[in-house]
C-alpha positions, 0 to 999 in steps of 0.5 A: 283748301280741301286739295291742300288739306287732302295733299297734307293728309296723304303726304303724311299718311305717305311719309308714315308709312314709308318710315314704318316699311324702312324700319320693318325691311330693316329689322327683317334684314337683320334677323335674316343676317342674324340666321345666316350668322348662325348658319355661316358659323355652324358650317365654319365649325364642320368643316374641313377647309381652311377658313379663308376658302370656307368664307369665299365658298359660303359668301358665293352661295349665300350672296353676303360678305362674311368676316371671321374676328378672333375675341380680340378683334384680329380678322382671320378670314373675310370673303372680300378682302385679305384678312392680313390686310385689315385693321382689328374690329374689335372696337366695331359696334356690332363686334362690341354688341357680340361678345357683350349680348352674343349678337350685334348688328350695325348700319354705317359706311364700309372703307373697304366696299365704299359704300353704306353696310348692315353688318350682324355680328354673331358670337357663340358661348365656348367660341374663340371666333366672332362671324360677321355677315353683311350685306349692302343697304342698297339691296334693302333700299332697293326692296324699299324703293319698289314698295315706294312705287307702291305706295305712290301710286296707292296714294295716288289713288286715295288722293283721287278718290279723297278729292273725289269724296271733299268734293262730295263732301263739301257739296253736302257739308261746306258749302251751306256753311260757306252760303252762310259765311257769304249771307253773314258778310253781306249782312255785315256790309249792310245788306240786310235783304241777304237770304240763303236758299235751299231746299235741304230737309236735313240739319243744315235745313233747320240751320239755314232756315233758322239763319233766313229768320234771324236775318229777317228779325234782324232787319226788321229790328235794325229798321225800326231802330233806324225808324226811331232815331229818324223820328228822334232825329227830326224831333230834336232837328225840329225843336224850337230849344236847343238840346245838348247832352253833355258830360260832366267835363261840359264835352258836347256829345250830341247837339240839335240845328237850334242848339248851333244855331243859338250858340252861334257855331258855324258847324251844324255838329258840335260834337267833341266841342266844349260848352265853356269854349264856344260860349264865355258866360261865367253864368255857363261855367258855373253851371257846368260846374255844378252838374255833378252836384245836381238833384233836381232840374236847374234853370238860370237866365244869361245875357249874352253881353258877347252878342251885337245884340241884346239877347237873353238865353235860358239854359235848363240842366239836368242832373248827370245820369249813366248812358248805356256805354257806362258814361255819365252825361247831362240834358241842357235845353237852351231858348232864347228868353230874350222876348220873355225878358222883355216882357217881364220888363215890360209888365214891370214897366206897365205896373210902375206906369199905372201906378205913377198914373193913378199917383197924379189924379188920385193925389189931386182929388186928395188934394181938393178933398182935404182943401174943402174938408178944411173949410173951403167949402164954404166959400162959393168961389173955390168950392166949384173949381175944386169940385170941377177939378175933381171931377176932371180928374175922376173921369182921367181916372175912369178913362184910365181905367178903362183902357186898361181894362180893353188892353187886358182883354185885347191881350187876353183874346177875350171878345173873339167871339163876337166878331161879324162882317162890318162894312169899314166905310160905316164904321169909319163914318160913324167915327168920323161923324162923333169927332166933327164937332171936336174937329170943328171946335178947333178949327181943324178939318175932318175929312173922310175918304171911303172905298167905292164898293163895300170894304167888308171885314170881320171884325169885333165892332166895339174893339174896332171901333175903339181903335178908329177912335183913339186914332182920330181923337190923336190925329185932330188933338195933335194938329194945330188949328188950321190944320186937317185929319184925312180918314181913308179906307182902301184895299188891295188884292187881299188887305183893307186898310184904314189910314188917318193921316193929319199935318199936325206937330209930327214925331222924331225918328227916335220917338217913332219906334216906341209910339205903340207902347204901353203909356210911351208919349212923345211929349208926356205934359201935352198929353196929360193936358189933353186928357190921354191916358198913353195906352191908346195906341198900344190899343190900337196895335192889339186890335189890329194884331187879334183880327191878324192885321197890323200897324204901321205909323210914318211921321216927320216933325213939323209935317204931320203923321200917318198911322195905318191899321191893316186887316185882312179883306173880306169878300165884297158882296154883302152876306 
């Protein structure tokens, strides 16, 4: 590149020149002619000799052709040729310039010599004649092409000495700049490690060592940026809600993994996607609708119907707010509500269950009450069964109560701290032990299976206590005389468990699911008649699952249940 800049530069320093020469050997010929011309016409007018053989004479000597031309263009005399012979030049531009401004001159191509002229023409004031002296442009070009060599071989020079000096040059001035070009393109290309090394205490110097800061600067900024939007990245990847930022048009601009997952997408990036198309809820669409109209955070609850299951999400929207690019957009966070909903259905369950299971031992103390406040107190005969009846009913209802209550603790975790290492093997038995008489009374055998070695876990006694119990009180109510109700603990490499196991009426299929539910029966007026309260295997479940156990239940109609409750093994030893 700097060659080519040297090579113009001195072509057209070259040309220049070589233009400003021509015309300076141009205008020296002239004036030279233009002094022969009057020299040429001073000799004419002194001498003796006939003008022909004057011209020949003073054209040998002064190595030019000269020409005489009367005012009105005849040509008397020319030292190349016979004046009788030649055509009239008065219409030649430089005889027109004579006689006009006295002197003339002219470039143009003679017939006569075949070749390019420079003709002057002089005219002097008082004179009939014009003198024209000429002289070939090849002796001018002659003169020109030796100052040509001259001038090449001067430019010659200069460009080796201008190469020689770019070379220097760009040592000292370009080629900083061009280590610079090179660091700033490898920065582009994201090489951000691209410094520039030199030494230079000059300008370039402080340049290159304010370039080398600011790539330094730049990659520690560039990297904590990244280091933000991996940090952000992994938290949006990592929320249990799904995230959307959407415009006003419902266009998903950014989504995180829960976001396609709870929509259900095949694509991991649902970017460029529209909300509306990928879930149809008109719940959806007229949310997104009104974006543009919100002011404060909105919440609504959808049931997917499109789904194979039942499922309820919950989408929480933003109103739109600007982005950096001058864009408008939404924040919509999606969780699956589905649990929450059950819940909720749940609590209204369990408060329509309680109350229907006060309404009955309540209208019946009621019932009595009135009935002896009327007057049948007085008669001994109904007086004592209805005060037994009230009684019964009375302690249905502190039972009731009171399963509540455990229930609402159980749920609430309340009670953890009171939890010790039992050996289960005692409290089994001991259960077992309060049940005998019970069992006996109905004929039914009770029997009980323990470990070898100490089965010992952590445990809140009470609540586990209460949990064997509603167990077997279950098993034996619901086996028929004859009958038996196996207790059994055993253990595994990590699990104790606790099985009651008894060959009583059993339980559909259907049923089996809904067991551990709060106030769910299997046969709601046998329950009742034997006093249950419907929430003790509901309790059972929730003491097994706040010692992190669980329970699991298998039955089949006419053979007999199992129900298991397993927990988590202590060491055998004693502590």
């Amino acid at each position: 590149m700097n060659a080519i800049a040297v090579v113009l530069f001195l072509a057209g320093a070259g040309s220049w020149i070589e233009f400003r020469l021509k015309s300076d050997l141009l205008e020296e010929s002239t004036r030279d002619l233009q002094m022969r011309a009057h020299l040429v016409n001073d000799a004419i007018a002194r001498s003796q000799r006939p003008p022909q053989e004057e011209v020949q004479h003073l054209a040998e000597v002064g190595g030019t052709r000269i020409t005489i031309i009367q005012r009105d263009g005849t040509v008397v005399a020319d030292s190349e040729a016979m004046a009788a012979n030649m055509e009239n030049h008065g219409e030649r531009p430089e005889v027109r310039d004579a006689l006009a401004r006295g002197v003339g001159s002219a470039i143009r191509y003679s017939d006569t010599r075949r070749s390019d002229m420079l003709y002057v023409a002089y005219a002097a004031d008082g004179q009939a004649q014009v003198v024209r002296v000429a002289i070939h442009l090849e002796q001018v070009n002659a003169r020109l092409r030796v100052a040509e060599h001259t001038i090449l071989l001067t430019v010659a020079a200069l460009f080796i000495a201008g190469m020689g000096l770019s070379f220097l040059v760009a040592r000292f001035i370009v080629k900083p700049i061009e280590a610079m070009r090179s660091a700033a393109q490898e920065i582009a290309r994201g090489n951000l490690d691209a410094t520039i090394e030199m030494t230079r205490r000059d300008e370039f110097g402080e340049l290159v060592a304010a370039f080398n800061t600011m790539s330094r600067e730049l990659k520690s900024r560039v990297g904590q940026i990244d280091a933000n939007r991996r940090e952000l990245s992994a938290i949006m990847d990592n929320m249990a809600e799904g995230l959307l930022l959407v415009d006003s048009d419902g266009v998903i601009a950014v989504n995180n993994r829960a976001a396609a997952r709870m929509l259900e997408s095949k694509d991991s990036s649902l970017a460029g996607s529209r909300l509306w198309e990928i879930i149809r809820l008109p719940e959806v669409d007229e949310l997104l609708a009104s974006l543009p109209n919100l002011t404060e955070p909105r919440r609504i609850w959808v049931e997917d119907r499109t789904h194979s299951q039942r499922r309820v999400l919950a989408f929480v929207a933003t109103p739109l707010f600007d982005t950096g690019k001058g864009e408008r957009h939404a924040v919509l966070l999606i969780s699956d509500a589905t649990e929450d909903q059950k819940l909720l259905e749940m609590r209204q369950d369990f408060v329509a269950n309680v109350s229907h299971e006060l309404k009955t031992p309540l209208t019946s103390i009621s019932a009595y009450c009135e009935t002896l406040l009327d007057g049948a107190d007085k008669d001994e005969t109904v007086r004592r069964p209805f005060l037994e009846k009230i009684q019964v009913n009375s302690a249905r209802l502190t039972k009731l109560v009171s399963d509540i209550l455990n229930l609402s603790r159980l749920e609430s975790g309340m009670g953890d701290e009171s939890r010790k290492q039992i050996d289960l093997n005692d409290l089994v038995a001991r259960s077992v032990q309060r049940h005998a008489d019970v069992a006996d009374q109905k004929n039914v055998k009770l029997s009980m299976h323990p470990m070898a070695e100490p089965a010992i876990a952590l445990v809140n006694d009470e609540d586990m206590t209460e949990a064997v119990d509603n167990l077997i009180t279950n098993a034996v109510s619901y086996t028929q005389a004859g009958g038996s109700v196996d207790v059994t603990v055993s253990r595994n490499a990590y699990e104790l468990q606790v099985e009651v196991k008894d060959t009583g009426c059993g339980i559909s299929a259907e049923a089996l699911p809904r067991v551990f539910e709060r106030f769910y029966r299997v046969d709601k007026a046998r329950s009742r008649a034997l006093g249950g309260t419907g929430l003790g295997l509901a309790i059972v479940k929730h003491v097994a699952l706040k010692h992190g156990g669980h329970v699991e239940a298998d039955s089949e109609v006419g053979v007999g249940s199992s129900f298991r409750v397993t927990l988590p093994a202590m060491p055998t030893q004693r502590e």
